[in-house]
Residue, then its C-alpha position, 0 to 999 in steps of 0.5 A: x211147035x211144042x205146047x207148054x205141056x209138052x214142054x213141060x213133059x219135056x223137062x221133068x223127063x230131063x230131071x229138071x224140076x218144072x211147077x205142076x199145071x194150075x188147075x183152072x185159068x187165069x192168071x196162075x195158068x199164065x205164070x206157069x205157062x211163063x215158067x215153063x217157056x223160060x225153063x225150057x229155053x234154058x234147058x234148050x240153051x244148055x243142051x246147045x251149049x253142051x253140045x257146042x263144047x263137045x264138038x269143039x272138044x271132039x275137032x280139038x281131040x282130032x287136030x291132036x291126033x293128026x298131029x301127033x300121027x304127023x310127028x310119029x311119022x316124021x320120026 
């Protein structure tokens, strides 16, 4: 299981922007770990997404050339 700082590292190696760390603890400590757990369960979402869709479109991709093969044969 990932901390919340490595969850954060995570997602400013990513490009995403995500709140620097408070300094001390308390309340602001557990608003930014908060933050950073629902940033990162959106980044995680949209890297599934995205891969999702690019697997669908690679097995799209494949069921068209088949066809495409089948019809050229035939032909």
């Amino acid at each position: 299981m990932l901390s919340t700082q490595q969850k954060s590292q995570i997602l400013k190696k990513a490009g995403r922007t995500a709140p620097a760390m408070p300094a001390g603890n308390g309340p602001e400590l557990d608003a930014w770990k908060r933050e950073i757990e629902n940033l990162y369960v959106s980044y995680v979402a949209a890297r599934a997404a995205r891969s999702l869709r690019e697997s669908e479109e690679a097995a799209q991709l494949d069921r068209l050339r088949n066809l495409a093969l089948r019809v050229y044969a035939s032909a």
